[in-house]
C-alpha positions as a printed NumPy array, in Angstrom:
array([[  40.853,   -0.881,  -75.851],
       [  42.583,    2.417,  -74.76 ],
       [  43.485,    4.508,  -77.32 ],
       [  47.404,    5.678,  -77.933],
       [  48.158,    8.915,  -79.002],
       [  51.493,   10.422,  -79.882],
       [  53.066,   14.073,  -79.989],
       [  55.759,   15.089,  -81.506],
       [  58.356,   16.621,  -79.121],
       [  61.328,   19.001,  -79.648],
       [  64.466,   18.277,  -81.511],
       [  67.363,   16.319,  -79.686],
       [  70.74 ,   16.775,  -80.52 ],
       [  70.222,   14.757,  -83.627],
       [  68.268,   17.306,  -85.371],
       [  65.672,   15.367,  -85.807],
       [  62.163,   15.642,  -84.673],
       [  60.538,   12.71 ,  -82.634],
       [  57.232,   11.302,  -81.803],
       [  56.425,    9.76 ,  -78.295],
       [  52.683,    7.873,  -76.87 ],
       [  51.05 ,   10.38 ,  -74.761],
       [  47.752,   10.125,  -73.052],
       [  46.319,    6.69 ,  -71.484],
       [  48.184,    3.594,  -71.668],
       [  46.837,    0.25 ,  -69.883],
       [  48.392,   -3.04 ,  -70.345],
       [  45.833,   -3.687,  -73.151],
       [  47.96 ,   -1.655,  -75.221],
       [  51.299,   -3.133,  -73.459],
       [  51.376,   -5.017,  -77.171],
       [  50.651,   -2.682,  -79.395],
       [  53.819,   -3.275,  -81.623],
       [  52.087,   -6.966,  -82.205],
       [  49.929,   -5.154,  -84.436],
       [  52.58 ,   -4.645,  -87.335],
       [  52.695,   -8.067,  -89.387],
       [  56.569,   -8.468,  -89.401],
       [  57.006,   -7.679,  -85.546],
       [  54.595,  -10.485,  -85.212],
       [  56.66 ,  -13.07 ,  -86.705],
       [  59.643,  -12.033,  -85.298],
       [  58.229,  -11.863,  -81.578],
       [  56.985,  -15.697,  -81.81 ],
       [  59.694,  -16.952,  -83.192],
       [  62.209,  -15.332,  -81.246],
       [  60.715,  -16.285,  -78.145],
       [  60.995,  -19.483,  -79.222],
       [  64.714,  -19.213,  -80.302],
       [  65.532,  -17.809,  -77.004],
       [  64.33 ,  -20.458,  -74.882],
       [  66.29 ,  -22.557,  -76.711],
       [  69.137,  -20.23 ,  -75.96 ],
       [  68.664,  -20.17 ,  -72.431],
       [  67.791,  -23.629,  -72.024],
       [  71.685,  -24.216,  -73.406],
       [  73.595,  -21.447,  -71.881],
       [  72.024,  -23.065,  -68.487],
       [  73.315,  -26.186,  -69.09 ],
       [  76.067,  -25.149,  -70.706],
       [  77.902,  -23.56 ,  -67.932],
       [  76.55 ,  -26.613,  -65.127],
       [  78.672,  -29.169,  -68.063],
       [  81.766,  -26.991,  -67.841],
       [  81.86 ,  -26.707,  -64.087],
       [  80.421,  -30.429,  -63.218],
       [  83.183,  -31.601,  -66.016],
       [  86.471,  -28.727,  -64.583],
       [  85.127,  -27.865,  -61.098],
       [  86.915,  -24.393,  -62.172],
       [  85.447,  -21.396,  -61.447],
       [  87.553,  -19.617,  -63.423],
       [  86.661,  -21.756,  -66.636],
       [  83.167,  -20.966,  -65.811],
       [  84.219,  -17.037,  -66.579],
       [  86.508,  -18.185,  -69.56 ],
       [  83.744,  -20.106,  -71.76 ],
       [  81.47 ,  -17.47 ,  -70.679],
       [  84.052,  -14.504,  -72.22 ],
       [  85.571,  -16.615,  -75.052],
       [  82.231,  -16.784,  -76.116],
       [  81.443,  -13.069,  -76.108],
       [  85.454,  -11.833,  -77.068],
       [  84.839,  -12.262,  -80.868],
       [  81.783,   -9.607,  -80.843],
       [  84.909,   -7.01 ,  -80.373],
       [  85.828,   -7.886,  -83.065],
       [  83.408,   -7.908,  -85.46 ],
       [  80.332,   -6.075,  -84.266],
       [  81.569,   -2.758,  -85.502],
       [  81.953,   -4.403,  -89.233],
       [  78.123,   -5.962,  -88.52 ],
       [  77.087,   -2.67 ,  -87.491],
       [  78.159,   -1.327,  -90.681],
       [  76.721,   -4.573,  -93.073],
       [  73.295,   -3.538,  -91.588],
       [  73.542,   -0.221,  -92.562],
       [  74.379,   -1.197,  -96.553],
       [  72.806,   -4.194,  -97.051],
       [  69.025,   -6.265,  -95.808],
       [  69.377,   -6.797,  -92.702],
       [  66.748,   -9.845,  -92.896],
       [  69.064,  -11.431,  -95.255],
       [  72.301,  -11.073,  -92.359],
       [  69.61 ,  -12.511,  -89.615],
       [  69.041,  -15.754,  -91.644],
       [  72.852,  -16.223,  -91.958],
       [  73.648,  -15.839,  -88.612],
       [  70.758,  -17.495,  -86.957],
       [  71.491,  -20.418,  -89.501],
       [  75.32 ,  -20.492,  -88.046],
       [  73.744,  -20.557,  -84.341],
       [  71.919,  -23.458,  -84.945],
       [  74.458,  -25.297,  -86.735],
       [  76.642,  -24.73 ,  -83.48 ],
       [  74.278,  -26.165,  -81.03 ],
       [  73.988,  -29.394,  -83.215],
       [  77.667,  -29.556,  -83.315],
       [  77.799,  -29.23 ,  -79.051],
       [  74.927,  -31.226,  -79.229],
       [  76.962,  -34.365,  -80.962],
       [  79.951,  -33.773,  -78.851],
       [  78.016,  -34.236,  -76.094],
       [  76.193,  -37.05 ,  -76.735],
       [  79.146,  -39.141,  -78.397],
       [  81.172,  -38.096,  -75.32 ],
       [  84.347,  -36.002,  -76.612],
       [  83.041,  -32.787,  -75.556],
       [  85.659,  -31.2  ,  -73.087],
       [  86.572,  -27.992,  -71.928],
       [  88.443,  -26.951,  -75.135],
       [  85.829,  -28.124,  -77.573],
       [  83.22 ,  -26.222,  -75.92 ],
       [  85.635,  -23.293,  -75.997],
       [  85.641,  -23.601,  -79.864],
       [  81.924,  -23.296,  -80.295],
       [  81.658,  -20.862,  -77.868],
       [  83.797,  -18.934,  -79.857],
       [  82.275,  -19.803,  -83.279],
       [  78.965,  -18.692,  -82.13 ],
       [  79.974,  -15.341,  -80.659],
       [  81.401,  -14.221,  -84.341],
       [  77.86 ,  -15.063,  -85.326],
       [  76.59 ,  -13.251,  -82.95 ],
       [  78.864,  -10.263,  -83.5  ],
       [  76.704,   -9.696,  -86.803],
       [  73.363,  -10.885,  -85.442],
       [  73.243,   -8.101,  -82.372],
       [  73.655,   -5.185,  -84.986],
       [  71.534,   -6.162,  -87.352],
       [  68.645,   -7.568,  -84.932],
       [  68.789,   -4.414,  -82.785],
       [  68.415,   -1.832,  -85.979],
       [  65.947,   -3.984,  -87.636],
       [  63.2  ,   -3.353,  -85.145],
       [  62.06 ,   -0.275,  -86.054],
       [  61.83 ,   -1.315,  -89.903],
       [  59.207,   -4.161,  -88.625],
       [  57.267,   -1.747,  -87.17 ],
       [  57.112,    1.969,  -87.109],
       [  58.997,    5.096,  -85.049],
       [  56.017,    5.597,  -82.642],
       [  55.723,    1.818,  -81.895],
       [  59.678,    1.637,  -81.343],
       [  59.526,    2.17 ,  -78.099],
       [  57.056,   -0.083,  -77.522],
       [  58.627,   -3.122,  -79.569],
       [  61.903,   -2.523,  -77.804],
       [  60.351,   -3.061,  -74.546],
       [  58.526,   -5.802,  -75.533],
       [  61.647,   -7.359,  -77.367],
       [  63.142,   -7.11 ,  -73.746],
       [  60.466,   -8.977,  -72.132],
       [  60.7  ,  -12.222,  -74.664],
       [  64.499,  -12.138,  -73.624],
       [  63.673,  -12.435,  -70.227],
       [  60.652,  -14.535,  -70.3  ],
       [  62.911,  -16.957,  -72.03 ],
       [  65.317,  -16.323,  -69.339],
       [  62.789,  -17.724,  -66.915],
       [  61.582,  -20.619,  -69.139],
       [  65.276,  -21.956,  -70.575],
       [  67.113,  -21.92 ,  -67.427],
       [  63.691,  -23.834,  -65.421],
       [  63.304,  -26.257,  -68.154],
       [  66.762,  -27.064,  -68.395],
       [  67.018,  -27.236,  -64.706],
       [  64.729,  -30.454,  -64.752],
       [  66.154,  -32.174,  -68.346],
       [  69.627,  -31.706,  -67.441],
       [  69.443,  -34.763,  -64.152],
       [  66.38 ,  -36.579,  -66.475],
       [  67.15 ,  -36.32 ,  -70.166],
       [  70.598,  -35.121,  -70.241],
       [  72.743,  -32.438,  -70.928],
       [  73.162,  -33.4  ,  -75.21 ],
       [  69.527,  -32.844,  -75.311],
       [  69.003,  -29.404,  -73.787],
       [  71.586,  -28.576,  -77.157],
       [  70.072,  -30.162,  -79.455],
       [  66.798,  -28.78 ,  -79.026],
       [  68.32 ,  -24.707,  -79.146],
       [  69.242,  -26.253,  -82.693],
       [  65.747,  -27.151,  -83.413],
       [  64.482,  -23.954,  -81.822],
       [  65.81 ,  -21.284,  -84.298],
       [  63.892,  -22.953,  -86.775],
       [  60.937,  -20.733,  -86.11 ],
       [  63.037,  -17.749,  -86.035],
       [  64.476,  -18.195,  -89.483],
       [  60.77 ,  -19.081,  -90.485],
       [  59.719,  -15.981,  -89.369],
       [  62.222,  -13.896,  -91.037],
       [  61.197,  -15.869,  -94.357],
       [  57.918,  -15.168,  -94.54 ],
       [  58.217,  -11.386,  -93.584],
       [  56.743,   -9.202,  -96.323],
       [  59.514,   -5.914,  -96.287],
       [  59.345,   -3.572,  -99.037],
       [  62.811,   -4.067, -101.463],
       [  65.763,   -1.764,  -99.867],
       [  67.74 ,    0.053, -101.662],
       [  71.348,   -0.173, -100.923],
       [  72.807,    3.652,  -99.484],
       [  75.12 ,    4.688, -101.932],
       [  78.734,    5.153,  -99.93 ],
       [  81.705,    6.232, -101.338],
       [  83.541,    5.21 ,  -97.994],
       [  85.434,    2.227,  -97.648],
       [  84.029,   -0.544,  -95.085],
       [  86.458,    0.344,  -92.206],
       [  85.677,    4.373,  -92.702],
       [  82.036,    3.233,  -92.724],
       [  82.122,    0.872,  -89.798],
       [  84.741,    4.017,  -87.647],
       [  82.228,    6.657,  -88.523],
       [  80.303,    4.852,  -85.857],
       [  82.701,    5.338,  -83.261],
       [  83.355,    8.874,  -84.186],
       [  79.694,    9.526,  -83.657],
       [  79.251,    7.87 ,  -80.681],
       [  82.155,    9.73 ,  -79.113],
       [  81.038,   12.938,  -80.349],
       [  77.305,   12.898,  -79.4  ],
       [  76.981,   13.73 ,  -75.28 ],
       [  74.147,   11.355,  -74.99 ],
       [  75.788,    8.433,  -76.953],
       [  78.702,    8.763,  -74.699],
       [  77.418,    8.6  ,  -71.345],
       [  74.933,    5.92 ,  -71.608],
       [  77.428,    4.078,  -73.3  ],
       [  80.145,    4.422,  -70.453],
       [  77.375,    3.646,  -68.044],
       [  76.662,    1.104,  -69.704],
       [  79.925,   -0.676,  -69.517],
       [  80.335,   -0.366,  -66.105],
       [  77.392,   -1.763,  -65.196],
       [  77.547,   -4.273,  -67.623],
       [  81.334,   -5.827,  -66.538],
       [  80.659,   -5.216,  -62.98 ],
       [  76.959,   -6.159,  -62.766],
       [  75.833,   -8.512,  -65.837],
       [  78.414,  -10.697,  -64.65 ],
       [  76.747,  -12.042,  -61.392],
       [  75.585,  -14.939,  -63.987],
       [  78.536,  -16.545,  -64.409],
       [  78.735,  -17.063,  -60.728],
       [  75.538,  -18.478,  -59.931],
       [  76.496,  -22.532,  -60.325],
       [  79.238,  -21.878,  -58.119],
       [  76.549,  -19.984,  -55.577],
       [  74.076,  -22.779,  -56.16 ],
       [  76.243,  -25.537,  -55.226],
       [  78.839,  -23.946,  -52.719],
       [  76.793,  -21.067,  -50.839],
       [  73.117,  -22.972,  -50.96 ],
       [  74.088,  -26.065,  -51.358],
       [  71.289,  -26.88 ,  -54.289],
       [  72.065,  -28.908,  -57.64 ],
       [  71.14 ,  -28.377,  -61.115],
       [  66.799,  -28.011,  -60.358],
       [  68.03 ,  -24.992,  -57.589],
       [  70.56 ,  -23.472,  -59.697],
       [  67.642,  -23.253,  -62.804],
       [  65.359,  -21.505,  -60.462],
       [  67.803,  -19.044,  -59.313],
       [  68.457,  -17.976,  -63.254],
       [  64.373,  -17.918,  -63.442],
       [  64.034,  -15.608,  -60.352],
       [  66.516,  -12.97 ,  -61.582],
       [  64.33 ,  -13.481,  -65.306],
       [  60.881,  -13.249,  -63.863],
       [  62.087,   -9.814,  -61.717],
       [  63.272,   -8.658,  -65.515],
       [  60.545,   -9.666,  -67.324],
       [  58.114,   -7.98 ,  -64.915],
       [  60.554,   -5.082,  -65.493],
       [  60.091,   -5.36 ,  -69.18 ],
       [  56.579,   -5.285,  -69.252],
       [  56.08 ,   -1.88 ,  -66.973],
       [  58.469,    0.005,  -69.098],
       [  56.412,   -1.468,  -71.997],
       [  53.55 ,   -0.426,  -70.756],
       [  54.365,    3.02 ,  -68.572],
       [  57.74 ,    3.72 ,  -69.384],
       [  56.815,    7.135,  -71.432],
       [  55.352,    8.67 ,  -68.339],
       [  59.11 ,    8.258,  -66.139],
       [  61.329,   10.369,  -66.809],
       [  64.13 ,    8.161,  -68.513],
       [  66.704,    9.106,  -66.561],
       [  65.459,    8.298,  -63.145],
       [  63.998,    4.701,  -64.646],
       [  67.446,    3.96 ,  -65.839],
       [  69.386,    5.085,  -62.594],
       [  66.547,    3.971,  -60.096],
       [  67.088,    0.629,  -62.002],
       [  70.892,    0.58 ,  -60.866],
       [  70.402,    1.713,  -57.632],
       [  68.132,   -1.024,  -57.081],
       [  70.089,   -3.54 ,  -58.696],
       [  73.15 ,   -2.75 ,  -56.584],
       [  71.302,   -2.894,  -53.439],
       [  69.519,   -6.391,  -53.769],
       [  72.725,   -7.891,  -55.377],
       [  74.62 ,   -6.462,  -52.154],
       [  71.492,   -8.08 ,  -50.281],
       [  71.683,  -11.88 ,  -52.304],
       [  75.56 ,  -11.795,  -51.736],
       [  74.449,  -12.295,  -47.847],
       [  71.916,  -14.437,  -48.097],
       [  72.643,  -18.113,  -47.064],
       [  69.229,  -19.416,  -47.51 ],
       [  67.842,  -20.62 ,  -50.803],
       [  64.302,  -18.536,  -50.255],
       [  65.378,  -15.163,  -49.607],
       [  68.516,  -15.29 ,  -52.234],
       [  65.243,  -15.925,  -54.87 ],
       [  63.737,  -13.022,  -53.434],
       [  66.664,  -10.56 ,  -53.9  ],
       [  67.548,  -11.98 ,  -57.044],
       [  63.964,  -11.068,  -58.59 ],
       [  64.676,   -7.707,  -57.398],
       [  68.283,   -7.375,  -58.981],
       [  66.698,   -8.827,  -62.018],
       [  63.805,   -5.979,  -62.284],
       [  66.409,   -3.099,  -61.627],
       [  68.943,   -4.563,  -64.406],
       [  66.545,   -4.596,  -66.92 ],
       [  65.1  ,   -1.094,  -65.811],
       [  68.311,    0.109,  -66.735],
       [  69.278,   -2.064,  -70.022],
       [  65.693,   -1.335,  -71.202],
       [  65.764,    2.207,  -70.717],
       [  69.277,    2.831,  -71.846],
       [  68.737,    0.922,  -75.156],
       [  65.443,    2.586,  -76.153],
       [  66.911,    6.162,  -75.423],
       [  69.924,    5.064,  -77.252],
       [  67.975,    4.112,  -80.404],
       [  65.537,    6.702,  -80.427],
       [  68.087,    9.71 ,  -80.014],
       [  70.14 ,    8.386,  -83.242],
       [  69.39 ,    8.763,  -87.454],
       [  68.07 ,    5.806,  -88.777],
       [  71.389,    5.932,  -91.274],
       [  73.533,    5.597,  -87.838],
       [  71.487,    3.694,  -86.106],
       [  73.245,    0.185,  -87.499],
       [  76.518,    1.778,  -87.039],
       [  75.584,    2.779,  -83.409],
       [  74.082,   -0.21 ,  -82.537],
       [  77.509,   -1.781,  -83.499],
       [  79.404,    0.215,  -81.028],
       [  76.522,   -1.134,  -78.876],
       [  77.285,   -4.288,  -79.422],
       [  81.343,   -4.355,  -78.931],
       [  80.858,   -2.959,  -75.792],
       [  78.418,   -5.617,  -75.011],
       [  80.842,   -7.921,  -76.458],
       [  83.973,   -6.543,  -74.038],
       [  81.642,   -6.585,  -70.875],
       [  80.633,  -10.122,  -71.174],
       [  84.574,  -11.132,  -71.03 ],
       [  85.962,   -8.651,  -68.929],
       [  83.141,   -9.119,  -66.277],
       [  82.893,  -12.811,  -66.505],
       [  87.066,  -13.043,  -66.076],
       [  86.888,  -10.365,  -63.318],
       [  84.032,  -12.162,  -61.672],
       [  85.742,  -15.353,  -61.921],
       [  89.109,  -14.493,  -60.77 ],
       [  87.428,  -12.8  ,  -57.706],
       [  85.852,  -15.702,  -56.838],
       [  88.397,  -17.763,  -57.375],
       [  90.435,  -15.461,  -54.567],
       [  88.321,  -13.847,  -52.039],
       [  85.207,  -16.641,  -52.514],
       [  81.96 ,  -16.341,  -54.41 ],
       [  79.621,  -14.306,  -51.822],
       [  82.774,  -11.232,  -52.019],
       [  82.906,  -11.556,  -55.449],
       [  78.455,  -10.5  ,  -56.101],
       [  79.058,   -7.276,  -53.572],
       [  81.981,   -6.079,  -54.943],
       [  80.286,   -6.048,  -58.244],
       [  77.166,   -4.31 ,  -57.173],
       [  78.907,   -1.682,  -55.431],
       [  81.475,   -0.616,  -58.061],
       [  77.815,   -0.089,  -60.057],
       [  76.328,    2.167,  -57.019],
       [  79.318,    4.159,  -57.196],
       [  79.572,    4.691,  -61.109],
       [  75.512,    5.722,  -61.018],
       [  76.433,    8.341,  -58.741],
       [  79.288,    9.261,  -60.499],
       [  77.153,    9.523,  -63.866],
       [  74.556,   11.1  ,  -62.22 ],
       [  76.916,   13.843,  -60.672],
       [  78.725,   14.514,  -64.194],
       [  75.312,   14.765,  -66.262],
       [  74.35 ,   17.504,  -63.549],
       [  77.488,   19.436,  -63.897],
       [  77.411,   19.913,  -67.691],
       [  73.401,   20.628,  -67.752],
       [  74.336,   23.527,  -65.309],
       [  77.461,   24.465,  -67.191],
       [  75.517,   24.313,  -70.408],
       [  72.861,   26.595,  -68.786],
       [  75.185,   29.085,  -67.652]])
C-alpha cells in the first residue's frame, strides 16, 4: 500500500498551524480514515441510514405530487422540511461545542426514526395527506437542525486532523452513494411494494447508525467551561464567521449556489413525468445519475484532492455544474438528460466537498461546532428558499426555464466570487 505522508504548512488566518498528505496517494489509500475504529462504525452505519434516507425522500416527494399534482407543494414539503434548521442549528452548533456530541447524535437520529414510522403508519392506514406530511417534515428538520452540527464537528474527533480531510471526503461519498442506491431502490418498491414501505424501512435503517454510535469507544470529554450564556455562545458563531475573510466568502458562495443550484431536486418528478414522460422507475434513475456523477466526485477529491489547488476544484466544480444543468434543462430525451445530470452531479459535489473541508480545516476546533452551525442555517435557508423559488418558477415559466435559470444565476455568482477574492489578494498585496 502507498504510503501517506503529511507536512505541516504555514499558519492561516486562524493562527493555527496545519498538517496536509503530501507525497503519493493511490486509491488504495482513498480509505485511509477507515483505519480509525470510531470512523469505522460511523461510515457503515451511516451508509446504511442514508439509504434509508434517500430511499424516503424519493418517494416522498413522488406521494406528494401523485397525491396534489402541485408543483409548488413539491417545493413547500421540500422547504417546510428544511425551515426549522434556521432556527435551531445555531443553538445545535453551540450544544456540540459544550456537551458529547455522540450523546446529541443518538437523540436526534432516535427522533428521525421515530418520524419515518409515524409517515410510515399514515401511509399505510391511508390518512396521510398533504398537511400531515407537512408536520413530519417539519418535525424531522428540528431534528435535523441539531444532528448537522453535531455530525459535521464530530468527524474529526473519530479520527484525527491529518485524516480529516480524508474522512470528509469520504463522508461525502456515502451521502452520495446512498443517493444513487435510495432513490433506484425506491424507484422499483414504490409501483411493487408501495410507498408505506419505502418509510418504514428508513425507520429500520438508523438502527445501525445509533448502533454504531453506541459501541464507539471516545475518551470522556470534559465539558469547556463558559461563562457565556447559550445565545452569546451560539452568536459568537456568527460574529466569527462574519469576521474571518475565508468564512465569509465560502459561506456566501455557498448560499447562492445552494438556493439557486441544490434546488434542481425538487423539480425532477415534475421533469420525469412532464418533460420525459417516465414514471416513478425513470424518475429514480434520474436522482441516481446526478448521485453516481457525485459520488465519483467524492471519491477523486478523496483520493487527489490535496494536489488541486482548492480554489479551482471548488469553482471548476460550479462552472461545470452550471453548464451541464444549462445542458439537461434542453434535453428532451431520457438518455442524454442522464448524461448531463451525472455531470451536474460531479461538479456540485466538487464544490460542496471542497468548500466544506476548507471550511473545517481553516477553523479552531473550539469554533468549529459553532461554525458548523452557521453552516448548517444556511443550509437550512437554501433548502426553502431554493425549493420555493424553484417551484414558483416552474409553476410560471414551466419546468425546463426554471433548471437554466438556476444554473446560470450560479455561473454568474462564481465569477463574481472569483473576481472579488482577486481584488482583495491584490489589494492586500499592495
Amino acid at each position: 500500500m502507498a504510503t501517506t505522508e503529511t507536512a505541516r504548512i504555514p499558519e492561516d488566518i486562524t493562527g493555527r498551524a496545519r498538517r496536509v498528505p503530501v507525497g503519493e496517494i493511490s486509491w488504495r489509500t482513498t480509505f485511509r480514515a477507515l483505519r480509525h475504529r470510531n470512523y469505522r462504525l460511523f461510515f457503515y452505519g451511516q451508509l446504511v441510514s442514508l439509504i434509508g434516507t434517500w430511499l424516503q425522500q424519493t418517494a416522498m416527494s413522488w406521494f406528494v405530487y401523485e397525491i396534489t399534482g402541485s408543483k409548488f407543494l413539491l417545493g413547500a414539503v421540500s422547504a417546510v422540511g428544511s425551515a426549522p434548521m434556521m432556527i435551531f442549528s445555531l443553538w445545535g452548533g453551540s450544544l456540540a461545542d459544550r456537551y458529547p456530541k455522540r450523546s446529541i447524535l443518538i437523540g436526534t437520529q432516535a427522533a428521525q426514526m421515530l418520524c419515518a414510522f409515524v409517515l410510515a403508519a399514515g401511509t399505510h392506514l391511508g390518512f396521510a395527506n398533504a398537511s400531515f406530511i407537512i408536520v413530519i417534515a417539519a418535525l424531522n428538520g428540528i431534528a435535523m437542525g441539531f444532528d448537522i452540527p453535531a455530525r459535521q464537528a464530530f468527524t474529526v474527533e473519530m479520527t484525527s486532523r491529518e485524516d480529516l480531510l480524508n474522512a470528509i471526503s469520504l463522508n461525502s461519498s456515502i451521502f452520495h452513494a446512498a443517493r444513487v442506491i435510495g432513490p433506484s431502490v425506491a424507484g422499483l418498491m414504490i409501483g411493487t411494494v408501495g410507498i408505506a414501505i419505502c418509510f418504514f424501512l428508513n425507520g429500520v435503517s438508523f438502527i445501525a447508525v445509533i448502533a454504531g454510535l453506541i459501541m464507539m469507544k471516545l475518551p470522556p470529554q470534559i465539558r469547556p467551561a463558559t461563562h457565556a450564556s447559550p445565545l452569546e455562545h451560539a452568536w459568537s458563531g456568527i460574529v466569527y464567521s462574519v469576521r474571518h475573510p475565508r468564512v465569509r466568502t465560502i459561506l456566501l458562495l455557498f448560499f447562492v449556489v445552494g438556493v439557486f443550484g441544490w434546488s434542481y431536486t425538487v423539480l425532477m418528478p415534475a421533469f420525469a413525468r412532464d418533460v420525459l414522460g417516465r414514471g416513478a422507475n425513470g424518475y429514480g434513475i434520474l436522482i441516481a445519475a446526478s448521485g453516481a456523477g457525485a459520488l465519483l466526485g467524492a471519491l477523486i477529491v478523496a483520493a487527489y484532492g490535496h494536489l488541486v489547488n482548492p480554489r479551482k476544484l471548488a469553482f471548476g466544480g460550479v462552472y461545470s455544474f452550471s453548464v451541464a444543468m444549462t445542458a439537461f434543462a434542453f434535453a428532451i430525451n431520457f438518455y442524454p438528460a442522464l448524461a448531463f445530470l451525472f455531470l451536474a452531479g460531479f461538479g456540485m459535489l466538487l464544490f460542496f466537498a471542497t468548500s466544506n473541508t476548507t471550511l473545517q480545516t481553516i477553523v479552531p476546533d473550539d469554533m468549529r461546532g459553532r461554525v458548523m452551525g452557521v453552516w448548517s442555517l444556511i443550509f437550512g435557508a437554501m433548502i426553502p428558499l431554493g425549493s420555493l423559488e424553484a417551484g414558483a418558477v416552474a409553476h410560471f415559466w414551466g419546468t425546463p426555464f426554471a433548471l437554466g435559470f438556476g444554473a446560470i444565476i450560479c455561473l454568474v455568482a462564481a465569477v463574481v466570487t472569483r473576481i472579488s477574492i482577486a481584488r482583495r489578494e491584490a489589494a492586500a498585496s499592495t
